[in-house]
C-alpha positions as CSV (number, residue, x, y, z in Angstrom):
1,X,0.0,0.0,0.0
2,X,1.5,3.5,-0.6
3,X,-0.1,5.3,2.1
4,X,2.2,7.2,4.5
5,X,0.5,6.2,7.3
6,X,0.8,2.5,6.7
7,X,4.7,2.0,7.9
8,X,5.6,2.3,11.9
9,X,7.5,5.3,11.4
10,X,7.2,9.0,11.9
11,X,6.3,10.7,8.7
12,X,9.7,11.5,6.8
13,X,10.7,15.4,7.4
14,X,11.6,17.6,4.4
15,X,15.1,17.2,3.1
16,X,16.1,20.6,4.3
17,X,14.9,19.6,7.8
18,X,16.0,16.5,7.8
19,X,20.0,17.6,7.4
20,X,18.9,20.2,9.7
21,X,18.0,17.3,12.6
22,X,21.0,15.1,11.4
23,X,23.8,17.7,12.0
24,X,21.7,18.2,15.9
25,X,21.9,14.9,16.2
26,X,25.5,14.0,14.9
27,X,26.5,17.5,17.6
28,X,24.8,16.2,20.5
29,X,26.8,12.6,20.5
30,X,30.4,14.2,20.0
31,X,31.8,15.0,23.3
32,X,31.2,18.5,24.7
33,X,35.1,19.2,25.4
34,X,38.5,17.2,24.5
35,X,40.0,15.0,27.2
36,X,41.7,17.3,30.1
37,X,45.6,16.7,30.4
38,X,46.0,16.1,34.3
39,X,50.0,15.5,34.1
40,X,50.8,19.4,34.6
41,X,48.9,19.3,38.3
42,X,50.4,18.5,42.0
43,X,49.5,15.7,43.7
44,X,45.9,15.9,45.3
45,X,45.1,18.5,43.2
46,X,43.6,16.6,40.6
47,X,39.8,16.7,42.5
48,X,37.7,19.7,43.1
49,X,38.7,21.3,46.1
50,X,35.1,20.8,47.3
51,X,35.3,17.5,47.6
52,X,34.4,15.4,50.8
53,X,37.4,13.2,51.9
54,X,37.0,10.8,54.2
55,X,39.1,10.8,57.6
56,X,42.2,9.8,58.0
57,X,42.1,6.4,60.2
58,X,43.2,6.7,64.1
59,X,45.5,4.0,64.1
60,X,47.0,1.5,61.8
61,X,46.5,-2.5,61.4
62,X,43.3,-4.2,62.6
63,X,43.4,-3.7,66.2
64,X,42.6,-0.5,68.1
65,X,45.5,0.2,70.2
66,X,43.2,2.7,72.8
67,X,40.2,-0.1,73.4
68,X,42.1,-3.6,72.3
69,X,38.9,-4.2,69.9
70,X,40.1,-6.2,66.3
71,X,38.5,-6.1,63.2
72,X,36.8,-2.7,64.6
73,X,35.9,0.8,62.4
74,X,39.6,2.9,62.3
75,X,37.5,6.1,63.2
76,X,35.6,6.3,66.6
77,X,32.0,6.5,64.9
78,X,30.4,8.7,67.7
79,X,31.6,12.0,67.7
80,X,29.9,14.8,69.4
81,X,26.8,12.1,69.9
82,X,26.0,11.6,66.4
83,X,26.7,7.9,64.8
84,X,28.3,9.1,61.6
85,X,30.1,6.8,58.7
86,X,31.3,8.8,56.0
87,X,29.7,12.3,57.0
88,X,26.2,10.2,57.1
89,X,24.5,10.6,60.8
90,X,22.4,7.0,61.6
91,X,20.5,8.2,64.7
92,X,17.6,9.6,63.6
C-alpha cells in the first residue's frame, strides 16, 4: 500500500529539515570538550577542592591500640553524639 501512514514510522521530514535534525543529532553525540591533560597538576590537586574526603584512620593495622577491639571501624563512629560513617548521621 502506498499510504504514508501505513509503515511504523514518523512521517519522513523535508530534506532541508531533515539535514537540519542530522547535523543536531550527529552535535549532540560528540563530546562536549576534548580530554583534560591532568600530568601538569600537583599531587591531590587533581579533584575539586570541594570535595568530601574521608578521615584519616586513628591508628594502623586491625586492632585498636586505645580499646584492644580487632577487626573494629579505624574512626571512633560517635563524635559529638551523632553515629556518623562517611559524614552520614544514623540516629535519627
Amino acid at each position: 500500500s502506498s499510504n504514508s501512514f501505513s509503515r511504523p514510522a514518523p512521517p519522513a521530514l523535508p530534506p532541508h529539515l531533515q539535514r537540519e535534525f542530522d547535523e543536531l543529532v550527529k552535535r549532540a553525540q560528540t563530546p562536549a570538550a576534548p580530554g583534560v591533560d591532568l600530568s601538569g597538576l600537583k599531587d591531590g590537586e587533581e579533584m575539586h577542592p570541594d570535595l568530601v574526603r574521608r578521615p584519616k584512620p586513628e591508628f594502623e593495622g586491625d586492632e585498636n591500640p586505645n580499646t584492644g577491639e580487632r577487626g573494629g571501624p579505624k574512626r571512633e563512629p560517635l563524635v559529638h553524639g551523632d553515629w556518623a560513617y562517611g559524614g552520614k548521621v544514623t540516629d535519627f
